[in-house]
N, C-alpha and C positions, 0 to 999 in steps of 0.2 A: 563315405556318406556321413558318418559321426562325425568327422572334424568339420566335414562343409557347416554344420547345422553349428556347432559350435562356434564357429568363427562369426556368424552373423548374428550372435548373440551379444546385448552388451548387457552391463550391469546397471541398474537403478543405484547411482553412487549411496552408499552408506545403510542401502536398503536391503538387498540380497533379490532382488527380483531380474528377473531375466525380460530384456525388452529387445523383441527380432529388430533389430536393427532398419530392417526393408521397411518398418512402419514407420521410421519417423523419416519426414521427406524432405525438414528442416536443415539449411548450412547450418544452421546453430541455435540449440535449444537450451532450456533451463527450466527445471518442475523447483519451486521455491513455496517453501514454508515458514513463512516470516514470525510467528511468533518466538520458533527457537533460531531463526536468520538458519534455518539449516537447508540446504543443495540436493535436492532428492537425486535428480536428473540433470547431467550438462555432456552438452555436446559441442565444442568447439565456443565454448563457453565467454571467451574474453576476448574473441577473434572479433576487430571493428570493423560494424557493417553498417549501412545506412538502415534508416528503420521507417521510410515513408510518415506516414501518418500515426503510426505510435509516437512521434514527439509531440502530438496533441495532448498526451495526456501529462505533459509537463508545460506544456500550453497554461492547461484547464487550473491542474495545481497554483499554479507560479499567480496567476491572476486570480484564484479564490483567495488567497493567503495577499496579494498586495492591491486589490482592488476592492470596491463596493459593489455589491450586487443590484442592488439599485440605482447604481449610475446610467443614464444615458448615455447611449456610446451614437455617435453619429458616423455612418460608413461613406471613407474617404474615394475619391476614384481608383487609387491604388485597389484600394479592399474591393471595390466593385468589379476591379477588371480583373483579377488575377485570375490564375488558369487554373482549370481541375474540378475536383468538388465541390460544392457551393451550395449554401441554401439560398442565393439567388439574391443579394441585397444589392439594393440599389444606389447607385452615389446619392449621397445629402439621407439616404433612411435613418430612421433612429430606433433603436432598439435598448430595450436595459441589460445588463453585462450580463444578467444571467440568463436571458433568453440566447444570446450571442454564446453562452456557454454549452445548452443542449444544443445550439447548432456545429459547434464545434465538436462536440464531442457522440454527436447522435449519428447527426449528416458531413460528418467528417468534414465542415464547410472551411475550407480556405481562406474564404472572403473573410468568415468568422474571426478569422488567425489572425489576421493582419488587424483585422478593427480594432479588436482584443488588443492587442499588443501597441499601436498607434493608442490607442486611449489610455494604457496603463504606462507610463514616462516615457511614451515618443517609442517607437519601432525598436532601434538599434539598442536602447536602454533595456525594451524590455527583454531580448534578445539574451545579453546581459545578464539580467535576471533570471532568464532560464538555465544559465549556465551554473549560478548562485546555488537554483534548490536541486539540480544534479547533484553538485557536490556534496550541502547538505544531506540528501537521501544516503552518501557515501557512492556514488557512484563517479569512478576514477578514471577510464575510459571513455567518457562521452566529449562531446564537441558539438556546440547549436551555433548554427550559422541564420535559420531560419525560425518561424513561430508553427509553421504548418509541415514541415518537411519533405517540401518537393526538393530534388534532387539539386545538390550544392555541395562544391568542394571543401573537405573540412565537415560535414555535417554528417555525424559520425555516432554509432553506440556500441553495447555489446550485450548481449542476449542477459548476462547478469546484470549489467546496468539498470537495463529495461526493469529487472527483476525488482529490483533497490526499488527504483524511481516509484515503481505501481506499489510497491507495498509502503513505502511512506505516502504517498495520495492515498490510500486507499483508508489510513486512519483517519483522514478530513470527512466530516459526515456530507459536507455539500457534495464533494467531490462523489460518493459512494452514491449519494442517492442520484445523481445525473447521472452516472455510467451505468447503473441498472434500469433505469429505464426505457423500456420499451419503447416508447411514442408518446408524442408530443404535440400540441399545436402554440405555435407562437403566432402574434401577429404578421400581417402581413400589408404594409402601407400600398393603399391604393387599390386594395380588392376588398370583396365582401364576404371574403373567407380569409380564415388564416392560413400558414403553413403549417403542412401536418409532416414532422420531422421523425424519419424510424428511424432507427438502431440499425447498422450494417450488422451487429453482432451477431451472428444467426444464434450463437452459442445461450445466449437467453435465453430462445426459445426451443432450445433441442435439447440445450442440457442441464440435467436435473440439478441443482444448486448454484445454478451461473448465477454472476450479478456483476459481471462488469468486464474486460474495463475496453478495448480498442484496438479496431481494425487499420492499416494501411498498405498501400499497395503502390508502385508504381513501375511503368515496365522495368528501371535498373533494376530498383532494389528487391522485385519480386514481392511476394504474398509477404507480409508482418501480422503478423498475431501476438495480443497481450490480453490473457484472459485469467480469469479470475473467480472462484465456486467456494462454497462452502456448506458441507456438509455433516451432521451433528457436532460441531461445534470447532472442526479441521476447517482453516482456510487454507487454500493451495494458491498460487499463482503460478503461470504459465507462462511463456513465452519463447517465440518462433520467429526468427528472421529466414527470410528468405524459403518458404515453403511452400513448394506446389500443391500439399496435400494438408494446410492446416487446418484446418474443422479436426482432421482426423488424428494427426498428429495430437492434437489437444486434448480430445477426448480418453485416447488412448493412453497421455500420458498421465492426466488428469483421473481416470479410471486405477491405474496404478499406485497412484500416490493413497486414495481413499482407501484403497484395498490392505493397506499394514498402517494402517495410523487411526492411534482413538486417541480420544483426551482423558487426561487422567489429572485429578484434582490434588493440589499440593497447597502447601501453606494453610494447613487443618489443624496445626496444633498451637494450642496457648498458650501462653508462658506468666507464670510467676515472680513478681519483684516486691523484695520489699522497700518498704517506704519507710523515712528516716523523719521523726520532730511530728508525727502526727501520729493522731488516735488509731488511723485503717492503718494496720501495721502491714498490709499486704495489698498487691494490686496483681489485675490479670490484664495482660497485654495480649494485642493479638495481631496478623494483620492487616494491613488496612483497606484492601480487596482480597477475596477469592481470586483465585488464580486456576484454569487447567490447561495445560500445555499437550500439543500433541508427542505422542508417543509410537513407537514400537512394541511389539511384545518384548523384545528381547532388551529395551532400553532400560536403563540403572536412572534414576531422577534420587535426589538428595535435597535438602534444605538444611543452611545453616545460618543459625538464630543467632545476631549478636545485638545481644541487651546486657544493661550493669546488671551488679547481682543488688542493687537500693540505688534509690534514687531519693533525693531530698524534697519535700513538701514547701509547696502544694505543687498536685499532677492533676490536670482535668482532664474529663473525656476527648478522645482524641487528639493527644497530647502526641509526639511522635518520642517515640523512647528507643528506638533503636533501629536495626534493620535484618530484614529475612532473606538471603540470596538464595535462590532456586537453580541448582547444576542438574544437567542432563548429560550423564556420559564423562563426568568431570569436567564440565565447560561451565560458567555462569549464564544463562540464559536468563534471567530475571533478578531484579532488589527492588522491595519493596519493603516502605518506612512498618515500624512494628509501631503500635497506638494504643494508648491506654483507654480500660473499656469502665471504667468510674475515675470518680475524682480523691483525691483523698486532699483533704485539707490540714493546712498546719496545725498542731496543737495548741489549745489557748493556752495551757503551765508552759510553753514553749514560749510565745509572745510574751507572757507577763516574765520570765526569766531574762529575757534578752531585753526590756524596758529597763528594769531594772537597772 
């Protein structure tokens, strides 16, 4: 009976938490902590699976970053007729990019995908371009055959991909604020109401710090889940291919991750330089943001300050004089420039010496 119980036990990678295996119902998952890029949880991790409707959210990305929001986008019959989700547009409609974006990414609309992607350098270009901010995000397994991710040979990710993808979208503010919201009303040409556009995400509204980011489904490729919370100051991201049971998967893994990570504040100390040819014979340097990164109890976090020991005049404020790298564990997780917090100016016996 001890070993049964054992064996269906796996490990939260790098964490020491025990997760009964029978819970998570996902071919392949990943619990992702992107400020230190660290792997809470993975389960068949890099194995390529199709992800339905999570390639929306490199959709949404790829066209905040090379589109106008304010563009009028007119829906082709292509876009009107394709199959599946939709929020219903109609060939010749016109909508601005970013009403076409909460329907993409709300009502997981299809029609959305293709208008999107036809407006922004012709279909196949923009196709293309989805392939571009993959890569950028560092995601090295993936393959976009599509804008909306119905089922196409070649069109391909992997539960860390997904992981990459959502955590670089998720520092685009546009991006953040349309995948947390709930509901929406866009216009609607030819009626006297608009469309009133929800969130498939249930996880907004069941779980306490969600805000994002995207459901898909189709019979191949099964349940996909890409979700996303944040709690005192922990972001988590999630992600599930192919899960019968994802709401719970999610929650469970997501419950987990919260439960040994707090943030802990680094880059608190100042530094002293002195300054060469002027009066202020010294200067205080310091970060140039506050930083707090999540933690463990058991995690070692380190800072190492390289600044000169003098620097020649004149330094203004917020001058960059050096740099702060932040290790967790002996890895670098962060560098940020160190900045001078006064100015010291040259000395005038200094000018009049060098006139001279």
């Amino acid at each position: 009976m001890f070993k049964k119980i054992i064996c269906i036990l796996l490990v939260l990678s790098n964490i020491g938490i025990k997760v009964d295996a029978q819970e998570i119902s996902a071919r392949s998952a990943v619990l992702y902590e992107p400020v230190t890029s660290r792997i809470l949880y993975e389960k068949n991790a890099e194995e390529k699976l199709p992800m339905a409707s999570t390639t929306k959210i490199i959709t949404a990305i790829t066209a905040i970053e090379n589109g106008n929001l304010s563009d009028v986008v007119t829906t082709s019959k292509r876009a009107a007729d394709v199959e599946g989700s939709s929020v219903w547009l109609c060939e010749g409609e016109k909508q601005t990019l970013e009403n076409l974006l909460y329907g993409l990414m709300l009502s997981s609309g299809n029609d959305a995908a293709i208008a999107i992607a036809e407006h922004i350098g012709g279909y196949d270009k923009f196709v293309e371009m989805m392939n571009n901010t993959a890569k950028k995000a560092g995601a090295v397994n993936t393959s976009l055959k599509n804008p909306n991710g119905l089922d196409e040979e070649g069109h391909y990710t992997t539960a860390l991909d997904m992981a990459l993808i959502s955590a670089y979208a998720m520092k685009n503010q546009k991006f953040r604020e349309i995948v947390s919201t709930k509901e929406k009303v866009i216009p609607w040409e030819g009626h006297n109401w608009g469309r009133t556009l929800k969130n498939h995400n249930k996880l907004l509204r069941l779980y306490e710090g969600a805000n994002g980011i995207k459901t898909g489904f189709t019979k191949k490729d099964g349940r996909c889940l890409v979700s996303s919370a944040e709690r005192n100051g922990v972001m988590l991201i999630c992600v599930t291919l192919n899960a019968p049971n994802d709401w719970n998967d999610h929650k469970t893994l997501l419950d987990m991750g919260f439960s040994v990570l707090e943030t802990k504040l680094v880059l608190t100390e100042d530094k002293t330089i002195k300054v060469e040819n002027s009066n202020t014979e010294y200067i205080t340097v310091k970060a140039e943001r506050q930083m707090r990164i999540p933690v463990k109890q058991e995690d070692k976090t380190d800072v190492v300050y390289i600044v000169p020991e003098k620097l020649p005049a004149p330094v203004r404020v917020n001058d960059a004089v050096g740099k702060a790298q932040v290790f967790l564990n002996g890895k670098m997780v962060e560098e940020v420039n160190m900045v001078a917090r006064e100015t010291a100016e040259k000395s005038l016996n200094f000018l009049i010496i060098f006139i001279k």
